[in-house]
C-alpha positions in Angstrom: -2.1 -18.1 14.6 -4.2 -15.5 15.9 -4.8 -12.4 14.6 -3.0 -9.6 16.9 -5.7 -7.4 18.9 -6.1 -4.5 16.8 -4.7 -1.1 17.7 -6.7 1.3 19.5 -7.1 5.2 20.4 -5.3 4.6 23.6 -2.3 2.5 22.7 -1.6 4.7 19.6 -1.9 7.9 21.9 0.7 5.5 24.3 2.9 6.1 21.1 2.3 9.5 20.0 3.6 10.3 23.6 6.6 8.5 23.5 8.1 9.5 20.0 7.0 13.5 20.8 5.7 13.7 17.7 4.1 17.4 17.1 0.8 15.8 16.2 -2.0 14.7 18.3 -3.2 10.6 17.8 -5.7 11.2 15.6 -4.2 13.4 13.4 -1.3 10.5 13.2 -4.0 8.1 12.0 -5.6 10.9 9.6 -2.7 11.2 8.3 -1.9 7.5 7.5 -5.5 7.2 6.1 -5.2 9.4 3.9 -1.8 8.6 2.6 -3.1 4.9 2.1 -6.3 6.3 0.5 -4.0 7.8 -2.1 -2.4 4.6 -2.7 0.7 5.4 -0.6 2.6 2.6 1.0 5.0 3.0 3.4 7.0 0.0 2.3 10.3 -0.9 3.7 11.0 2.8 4.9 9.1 3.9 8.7 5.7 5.1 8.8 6.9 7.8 10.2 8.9 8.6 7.4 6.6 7.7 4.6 4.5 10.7 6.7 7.5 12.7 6.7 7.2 13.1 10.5 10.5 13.0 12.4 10.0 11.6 16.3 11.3 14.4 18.9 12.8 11.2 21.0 16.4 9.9 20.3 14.6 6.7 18.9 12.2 4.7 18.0 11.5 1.8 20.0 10.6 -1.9 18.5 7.5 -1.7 20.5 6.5 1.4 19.1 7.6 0.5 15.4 5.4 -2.4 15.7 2.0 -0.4 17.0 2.8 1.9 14.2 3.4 -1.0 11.4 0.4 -2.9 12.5 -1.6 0.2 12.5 -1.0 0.6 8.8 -1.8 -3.0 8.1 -5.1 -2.5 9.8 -6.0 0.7 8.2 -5.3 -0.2 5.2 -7.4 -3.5 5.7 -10.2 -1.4 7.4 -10.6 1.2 4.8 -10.7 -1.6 1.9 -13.6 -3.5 4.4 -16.2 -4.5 2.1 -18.6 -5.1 5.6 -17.8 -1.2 6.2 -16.1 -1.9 9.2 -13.3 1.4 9.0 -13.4 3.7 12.0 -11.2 6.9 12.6 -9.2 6.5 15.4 -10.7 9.2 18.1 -11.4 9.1 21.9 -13.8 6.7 23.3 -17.1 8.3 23.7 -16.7 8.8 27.2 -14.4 11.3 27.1 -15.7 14.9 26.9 -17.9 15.8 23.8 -15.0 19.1 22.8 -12.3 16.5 23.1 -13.6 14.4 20.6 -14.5 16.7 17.9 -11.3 18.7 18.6 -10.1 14.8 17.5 -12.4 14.7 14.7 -11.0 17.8 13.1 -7.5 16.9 14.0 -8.2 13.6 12.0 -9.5 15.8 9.1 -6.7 17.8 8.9 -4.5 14.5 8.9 -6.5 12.8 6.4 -6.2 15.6 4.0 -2.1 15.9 4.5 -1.5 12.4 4.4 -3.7 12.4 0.5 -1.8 15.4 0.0 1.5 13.1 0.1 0.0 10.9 -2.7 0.3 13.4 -5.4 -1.9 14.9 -8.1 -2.6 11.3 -9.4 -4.7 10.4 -6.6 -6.7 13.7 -7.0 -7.1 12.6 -10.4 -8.7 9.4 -10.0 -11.7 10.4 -7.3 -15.0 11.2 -8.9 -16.4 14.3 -8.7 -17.7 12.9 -5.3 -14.9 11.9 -4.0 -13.5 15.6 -4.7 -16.4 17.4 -3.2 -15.6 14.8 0.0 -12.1 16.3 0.2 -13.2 19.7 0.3 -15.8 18.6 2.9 -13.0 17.7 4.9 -10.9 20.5 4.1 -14.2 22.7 6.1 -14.6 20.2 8.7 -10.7 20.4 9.1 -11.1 24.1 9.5 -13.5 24.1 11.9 -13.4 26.0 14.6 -16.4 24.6 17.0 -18.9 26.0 19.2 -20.6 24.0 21.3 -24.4 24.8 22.7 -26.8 22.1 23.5 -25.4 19.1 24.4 -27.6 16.5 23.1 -27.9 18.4 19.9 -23.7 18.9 19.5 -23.7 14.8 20.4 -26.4 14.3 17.3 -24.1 16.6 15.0 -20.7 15.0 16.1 -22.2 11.3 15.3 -23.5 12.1 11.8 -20.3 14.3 11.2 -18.4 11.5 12.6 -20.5 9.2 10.1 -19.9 11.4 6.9 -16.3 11.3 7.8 -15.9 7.8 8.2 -18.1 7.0 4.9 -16.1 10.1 2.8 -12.7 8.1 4.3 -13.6 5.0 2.5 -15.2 5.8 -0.3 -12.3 8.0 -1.4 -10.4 4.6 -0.8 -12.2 3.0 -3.4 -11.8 4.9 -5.3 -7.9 5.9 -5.5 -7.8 1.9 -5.3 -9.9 1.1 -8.4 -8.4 -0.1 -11.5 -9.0 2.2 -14.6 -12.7 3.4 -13.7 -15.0 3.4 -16.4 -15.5 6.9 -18.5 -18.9 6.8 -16.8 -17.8 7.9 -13.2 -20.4 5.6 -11.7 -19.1 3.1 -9.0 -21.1 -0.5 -9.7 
């Protein structure tokens, strides 16, 4: 059996749309990030509702349901990638350079709610690195961005983009680490 084609910016937008949820795409997939970072699982009950986000539609659709379950399963699998391989959901890079750093602090801001949801446990297990990468986060998530020269704001959003991306899964490692030594240091 092959492996279903993994979910994309688009098709997750597609869903965002549909349910009227009161988030944008990327702040949906922030959000599940950083719930599964803290060890959350949404188990038998919705991803919606493990993210205690109610649709503004009458209901969910089985199509939909299924975009948003695979989506956990490949995040979850993405941000655990020992080949590195996670990305944050964001517009393609075609699309204009404010709408995907808007994204990119949308996904931020989602990132840090959805660890929020994991408790003070998962808080308690990052490293001192992992903590200062949350509060990097929490300033890129309060960003408010000016934009001057293009080619220089493109350089910023792809190493911003990078750090993001890193910070994601190496505060997935860690949550997901069993009993780390007294040491702090990853091997």
């Amino acid at each position: 059996m092959t492996a279903p084609e993994p979910i994309g910016f688009d098709e997750l937008d597609d869903v965002v749309v549909h349910l009227r949820l009161s988030i944008p795409a990327s702040e949906l997939h922030g959000s599940l990030c950083g719930f599964l970072a803290a060890s959350g699982r949404p188990g038998k009950q919705s991803v919606l509702n493990a993210l205690h986000l109610e649709a503004g539609s009458d209901s969910v659709s089985a199509k939909d349901q299924n975009v948003l379950d695979q989506l956990a399963s490949q995040s979850e699998q993405e941000l655990g990638d020992p080949e590195l391989g996670f990305e944050p959901l964001l517009p393609a890079d075609d699309r204009p350079l404010p709408e995907r750093a808007d994204a990119l602090v949308d996904w931020c801001r989602g990132f840090l709610g959805g660890f929020g949801l994991g408790g003070p446990d998962a808080h308690q297990r990052l490293s001192d690195e992992g903590k200062e990468i949350l509060g990097d986060l929490g300033a890129i998530a309060s960003s408010t961005l000016d934009f001057g020269s293009e080619d220089e704001d493109e350089d910023a959003l792809i190493e911003v983009h990078e750090f993001v991306r890193m910070g994601a899964m190496l505060v997935f490692t860690e949550c997901h680490l069993p009993n780390q030594s007294s040491s702090g240091t990853l091997h």
